[in-house]
C-alpha positions in Angstrom: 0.0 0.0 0.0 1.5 3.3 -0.9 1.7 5.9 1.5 -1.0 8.0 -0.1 -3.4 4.8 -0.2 -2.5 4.4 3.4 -3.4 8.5 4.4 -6.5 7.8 2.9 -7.4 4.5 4.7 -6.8 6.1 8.0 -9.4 9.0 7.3 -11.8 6.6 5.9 -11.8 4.9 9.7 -11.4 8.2 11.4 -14.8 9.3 9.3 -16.2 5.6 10.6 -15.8 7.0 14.3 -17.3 10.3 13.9 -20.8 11.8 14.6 -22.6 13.6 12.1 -21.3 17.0 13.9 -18.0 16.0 13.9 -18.1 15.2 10.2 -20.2 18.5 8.8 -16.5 20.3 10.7 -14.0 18.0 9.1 -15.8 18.6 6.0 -15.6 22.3 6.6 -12.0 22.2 7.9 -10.8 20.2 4.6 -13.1 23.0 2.9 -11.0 26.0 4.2 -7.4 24.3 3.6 -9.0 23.7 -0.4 -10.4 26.9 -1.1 -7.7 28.6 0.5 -5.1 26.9 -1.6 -7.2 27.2 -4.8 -9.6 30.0 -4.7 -13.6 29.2 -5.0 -13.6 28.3 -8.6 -10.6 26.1 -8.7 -10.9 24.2 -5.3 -12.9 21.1 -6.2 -15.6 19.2 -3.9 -14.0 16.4 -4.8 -10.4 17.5 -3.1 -12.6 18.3 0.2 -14.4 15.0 -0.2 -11.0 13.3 -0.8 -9.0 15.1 2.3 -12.2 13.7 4.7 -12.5 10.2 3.2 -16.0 10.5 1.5 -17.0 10.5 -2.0 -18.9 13.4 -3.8 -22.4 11.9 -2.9 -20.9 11.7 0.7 -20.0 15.3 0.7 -23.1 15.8 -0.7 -25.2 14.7 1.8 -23.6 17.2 4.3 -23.6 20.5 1.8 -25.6 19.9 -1.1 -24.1 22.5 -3.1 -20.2 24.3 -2.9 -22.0 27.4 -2.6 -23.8 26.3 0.4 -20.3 24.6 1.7 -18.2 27.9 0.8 -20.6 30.3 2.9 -20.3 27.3 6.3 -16.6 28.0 6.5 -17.0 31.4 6.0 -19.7 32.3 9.0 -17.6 29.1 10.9 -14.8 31.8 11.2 -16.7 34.2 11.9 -18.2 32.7 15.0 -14.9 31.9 16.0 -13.9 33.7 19.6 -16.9 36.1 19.2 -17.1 36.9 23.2 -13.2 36.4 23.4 -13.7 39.7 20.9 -15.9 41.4 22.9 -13.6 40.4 26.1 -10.4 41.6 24.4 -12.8 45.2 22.7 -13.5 46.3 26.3 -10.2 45.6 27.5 -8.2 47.1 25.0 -9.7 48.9 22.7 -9.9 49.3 19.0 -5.8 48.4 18.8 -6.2 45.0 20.6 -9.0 44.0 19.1 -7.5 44.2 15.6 -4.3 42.5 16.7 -6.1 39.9 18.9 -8.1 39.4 15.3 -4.7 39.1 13.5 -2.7 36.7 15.9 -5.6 34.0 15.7 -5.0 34.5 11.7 -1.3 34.1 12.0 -2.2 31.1 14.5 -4.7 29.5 11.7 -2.6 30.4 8.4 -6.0 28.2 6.7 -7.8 30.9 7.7 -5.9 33.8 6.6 -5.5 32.1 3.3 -9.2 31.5 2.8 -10.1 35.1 3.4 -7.5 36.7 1.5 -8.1 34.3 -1.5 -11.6 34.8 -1.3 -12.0 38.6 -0.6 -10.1 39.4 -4.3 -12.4 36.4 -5.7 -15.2 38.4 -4.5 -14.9 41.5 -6.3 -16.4 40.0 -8.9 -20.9 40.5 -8.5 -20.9 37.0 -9.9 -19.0 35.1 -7.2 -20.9 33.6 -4.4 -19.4 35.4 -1.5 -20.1 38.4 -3.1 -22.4 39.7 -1.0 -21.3 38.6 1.9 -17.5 40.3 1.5 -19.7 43.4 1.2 -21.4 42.9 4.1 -18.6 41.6 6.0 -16.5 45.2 4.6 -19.7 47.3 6.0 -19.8 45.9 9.5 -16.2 46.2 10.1 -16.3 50.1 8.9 -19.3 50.7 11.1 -17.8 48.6 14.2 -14.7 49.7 14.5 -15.3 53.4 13.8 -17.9 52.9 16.8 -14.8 51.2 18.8 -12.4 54.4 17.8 -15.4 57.0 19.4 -15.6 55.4 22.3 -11.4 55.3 22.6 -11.7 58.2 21.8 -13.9 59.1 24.8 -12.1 56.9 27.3 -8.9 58.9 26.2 -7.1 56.0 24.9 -6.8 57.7 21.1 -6.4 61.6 20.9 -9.7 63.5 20.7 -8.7 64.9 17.3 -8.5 61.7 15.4 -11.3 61.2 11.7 -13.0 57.6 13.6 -14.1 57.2 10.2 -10.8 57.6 8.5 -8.9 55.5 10.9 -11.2 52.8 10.3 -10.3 52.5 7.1 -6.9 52.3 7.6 -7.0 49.4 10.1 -9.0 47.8 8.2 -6.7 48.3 5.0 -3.4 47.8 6.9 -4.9 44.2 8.3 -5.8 43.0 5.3 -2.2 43.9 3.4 -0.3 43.1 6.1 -2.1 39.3 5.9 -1.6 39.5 2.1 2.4 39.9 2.9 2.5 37.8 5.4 1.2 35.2 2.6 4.1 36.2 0.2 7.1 36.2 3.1 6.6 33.9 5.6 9.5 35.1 7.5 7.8 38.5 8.2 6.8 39.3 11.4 3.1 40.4 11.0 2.2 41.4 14.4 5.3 43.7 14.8 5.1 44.9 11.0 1.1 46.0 12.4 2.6 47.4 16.0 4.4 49.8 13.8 2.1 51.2 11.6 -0.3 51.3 14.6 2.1 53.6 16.6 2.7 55.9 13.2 -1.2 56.1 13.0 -1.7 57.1 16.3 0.9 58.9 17.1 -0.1 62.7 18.9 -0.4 65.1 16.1 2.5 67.9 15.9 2.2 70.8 17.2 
């Protein structure tokens, strides 16, 4: 038996063992690691189905379309630490929150990946997660320009700080600082972002 034969007898009997729960997250696990590698269009169901030990019609029976399978690992992140959010928001503020988000990326390199991959995918109207990059873009404007205002009014951020505009550029700097950290994986992504952080910031002269 060659060694790939052999990887793929042991998940066969791991996928034996599990629930129905425990197999919808392999499924979307093996989903995030294929889509993130390949994009949406090129990452077939059959590569998930293989990477889990199931055949299509397995897969299938789980998430009846790719569409419907593609939008489960999205929201899956996104549910991901949502009070430890909250926890780390009140604590630290706007900063933190966006490094806390950034360090459980770095942790989860899948994850990054995915939403990279996906996000330049999604420009497109046509793609699936269109709508929901859109969304996903709005609510992270909106929250953390609410999350600068109310730095700004515990005096962690200087009073004469554009919420609106900073927002944006967290949002901007997270997402090319993940998009570097893909191309060098030597770079340190968490100081690169403590940086740019610090020149953003920084008390205005004068």
């Amino acid at each position: 038996m060659t060694d790939i034969a052999a990887s793929r007898a042991r998940v066969r009997a791991r996928a034996k063992r599990s629930t129905p729960e425990q197999r919808r997250q392999q499924i979307i696990d093996a989903a995030v690691n294929v889509f993130g590698r390949q994009g949406y269009r090129q990452g077939a169901l059959k590569t998930v189905a293989d990477e889990v030990g199931l055949t299509i019609q397995g897969l299938l029976h789980y998430f009846p379309t790719k569409e419907e399978l593609l939008l489960a690992a999205l929201h899956h992140r996104n549910a991901l630490d949502r009070e430890n959010l909250e926890r780390v928001l009140d604590e630290g503020g706007v900063v933190a929150v966006t490094r806390y988000i950034l360090q459980r990326n770095v942790e989860h390199p899948g994850f990054m990946r995915l939403f990279v991959t996906l996000a330049a995918e999604a420009t497109d109207p046509d793609h699936p997660a269109h709508e929901y990059f859109v969304e996903r873009y709005a609510r992270m404007f909106s929250y953390s320009g609410e999350a600068i205002q109310a730095d700004v009014r515990k005096g962690a951020i200087r009073p004469d700080i554009d919420a609106d505009a900073l927002a944006e550029q967290l949002v901007a700097l997270m997402d090319g600082l993940q998009l570097q950290a893909l191309l060098r994986p030597d770079m340190d992504l968490l100081a690169a972002f403590d940086r740019a952080v610090a020149a953003l910031i920084a008390p205005a002269e004068g």
